[in-house]
TORBA-832062 format. One record per residue (C-alpha): residue in one letter; x, y, z. Coordinates in steps of 0.02 Angstrom, whole numbers, plus 50000, padded with zeros to 5 digits. Example, Ala and Ser with C-alpha at 12.3 -4.5 7.8 and 13.67 -1.06 7.14 Angstrom:
BEGIN
A506154977550390 S506844994750357 
***
This chain:
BEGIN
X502945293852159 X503315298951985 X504865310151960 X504265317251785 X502645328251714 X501355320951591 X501125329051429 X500685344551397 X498465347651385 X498275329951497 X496585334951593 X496505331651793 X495275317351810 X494175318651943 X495225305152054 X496645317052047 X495715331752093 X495105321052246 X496935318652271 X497285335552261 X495835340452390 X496365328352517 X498125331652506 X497945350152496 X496855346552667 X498195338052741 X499455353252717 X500465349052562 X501425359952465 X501055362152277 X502575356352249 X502305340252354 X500645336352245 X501385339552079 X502645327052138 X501485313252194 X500235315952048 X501615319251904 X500995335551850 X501785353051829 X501805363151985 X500905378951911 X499575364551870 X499075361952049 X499275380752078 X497945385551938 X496985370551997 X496695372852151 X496665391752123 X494995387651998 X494275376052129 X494455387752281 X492645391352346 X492365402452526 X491405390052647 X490575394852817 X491095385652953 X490185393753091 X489145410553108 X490165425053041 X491595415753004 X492185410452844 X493785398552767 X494285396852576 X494485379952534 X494975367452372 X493445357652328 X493665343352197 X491675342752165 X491745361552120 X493245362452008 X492555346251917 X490875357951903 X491835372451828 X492965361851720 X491375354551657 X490395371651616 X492025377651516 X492245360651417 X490165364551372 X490625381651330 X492105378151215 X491035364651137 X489505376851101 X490825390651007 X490835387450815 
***
């Protein structure tokens, strides 16, 4: 467990968003994660804020969920986009 943050503009690696989605799964706080992954705690919030996606789990019936795959996709697409900008 680390008890400081890594630099400021660090990128979550896809292990750590794994992390993050198991953890989260588990019932973590935000707090807890920052702590285990040394990272701010508005990191984890605007992570797993970005990689929230609405998943069925049965007919009718819906549950918003973290998923690492999906917040890897969509920190992927912006990293293209800020790379196609003059």
């Amino acid at each position: 467990m680390q008890h400081h943050y890594t630099l400021k503009g660090k990128h979550l690696t896809i292990t750590e968003r794994y992390l993050i989605e198991r953890w989260n799964r588990d019932g973590k706080s935000n707090r807890q994660i920052a702590q285990l992954l040394g990272k701010a705690p508005q990191t984890i919030h605007n992570e797993i804020k970005r990689g929230t996606i609405l998943q069925q789990v049965r007919k009718g019936k819906f549950e918003r969920s973290y998923s690492a795959d999906y917040a890897q996709l969509v920190y992927e697409d912006k990293l293209r986009a800020g790379a196609d900008c003059p």
